[in-house]
N, C-alpha and C positions, 0 to 999 in steps of 0.2 A: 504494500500500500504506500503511495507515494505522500511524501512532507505535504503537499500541495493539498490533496486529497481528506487529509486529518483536519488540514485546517480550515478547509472549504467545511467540513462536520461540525469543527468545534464554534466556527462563527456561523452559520444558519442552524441548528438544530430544530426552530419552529417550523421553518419554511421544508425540509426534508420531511419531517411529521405531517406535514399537509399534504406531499406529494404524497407517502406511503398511504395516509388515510385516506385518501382516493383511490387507492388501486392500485398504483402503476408497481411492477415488476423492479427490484432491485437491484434484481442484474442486470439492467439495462444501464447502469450509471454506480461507479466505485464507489461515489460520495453514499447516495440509498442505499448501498449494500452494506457497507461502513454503517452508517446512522444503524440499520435494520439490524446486524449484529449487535450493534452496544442496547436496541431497547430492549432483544429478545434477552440480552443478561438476568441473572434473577436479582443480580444488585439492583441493577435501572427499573426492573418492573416493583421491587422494592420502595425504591424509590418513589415510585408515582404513587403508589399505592398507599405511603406515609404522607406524602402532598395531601392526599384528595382526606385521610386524617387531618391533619392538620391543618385544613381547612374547614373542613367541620366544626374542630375545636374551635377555630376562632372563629367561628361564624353563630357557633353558643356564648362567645362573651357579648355583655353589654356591650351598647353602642358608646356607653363612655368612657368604655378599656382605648377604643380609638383617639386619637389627639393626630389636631392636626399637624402635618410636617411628619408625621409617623412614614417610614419607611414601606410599611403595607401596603401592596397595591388595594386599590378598591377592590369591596367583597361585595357583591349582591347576595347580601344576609340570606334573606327570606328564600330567594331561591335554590339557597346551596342547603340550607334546611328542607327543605321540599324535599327535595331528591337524596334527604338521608339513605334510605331505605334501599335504595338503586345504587346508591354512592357505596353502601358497605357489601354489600353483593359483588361487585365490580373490584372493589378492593380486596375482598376473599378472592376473584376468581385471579387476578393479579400475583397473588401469594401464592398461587397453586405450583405445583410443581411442574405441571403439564405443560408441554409445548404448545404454546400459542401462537393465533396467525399475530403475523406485524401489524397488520392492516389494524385491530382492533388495540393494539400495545398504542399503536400509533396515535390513535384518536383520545386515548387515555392519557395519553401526555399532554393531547393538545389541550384538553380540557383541564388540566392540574396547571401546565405549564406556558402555555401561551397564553399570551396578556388579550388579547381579543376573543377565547372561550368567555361562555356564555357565563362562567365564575365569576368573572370580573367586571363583564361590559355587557349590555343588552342586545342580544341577537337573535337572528329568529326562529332557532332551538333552543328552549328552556334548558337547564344544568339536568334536569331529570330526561329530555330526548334525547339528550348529546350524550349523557352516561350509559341509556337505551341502548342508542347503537352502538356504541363500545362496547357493553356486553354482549350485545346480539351478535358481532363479530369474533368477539372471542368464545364464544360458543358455539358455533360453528364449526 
């Protein structure tokens, strides 16, 4: 794997999460097949899977735990509580030991980890469709 290659991974990670959550094949491109190795990790899918915790968590404290200039990106409270129930399913299925497709790893990240999922900013799949189809994905 080329220097080039790592770092093209290590500076877009959202933007390859969006390519693999659509579909496309990772062997068509070093950088997606890179990316698609490191989610299938059980560290990385760890990873997500403590995000979407700890998200939760903070999305159960008061809203006067927040101050402004706080480092936190915006939570849309209400809706990451909505979709508890979907949220810890998807984090069980994350923990599992079982080989998962990328595609669904993929969109679990995008949802933990990208600043435009429907966690942070209003879009027009609720935190509970967009967790949907990441488990419907990875259940497959």
């Amino acid at each position: 794997m080329s220097t080039l290659t790592r770092i093209r991974v290590a500076l877009r990670p959202n933007e390859l999460d969006s390519v693999l959550a659509a579909g496309v094949d990772p062997a068509d491109d070093p950088a997606l097949a890179l990316r698609a190795e490191r989610l299938a990790q059980p560290a990385t899918r760890e990873a997500i899977a403590s995000t979407l915790q700890n998200l939760l968590d903070a999305a159960e404290e008061p809203p006067t735990a927040w101050h402004h200039g706080d480092p936190r990106p915006p939570l849309r409270r209400g809706a990451v509580l909505t979709a508890r129930p979907i949220l810890e399913v998807l984090m069980e299925r994350l923990r599992s030991p079982d080989r998962l497709p990328i595609r669904g790893i993929a969109l679990a990240a995008q949802l933990a980890w990208d600043s435009s999922s429907p966690v942070y900013a209003a879009s027009e799949a609720s935190v509970s469709e967009f967790a949907d189809d990441a488990l419907e994905l990875l259940t497959s």
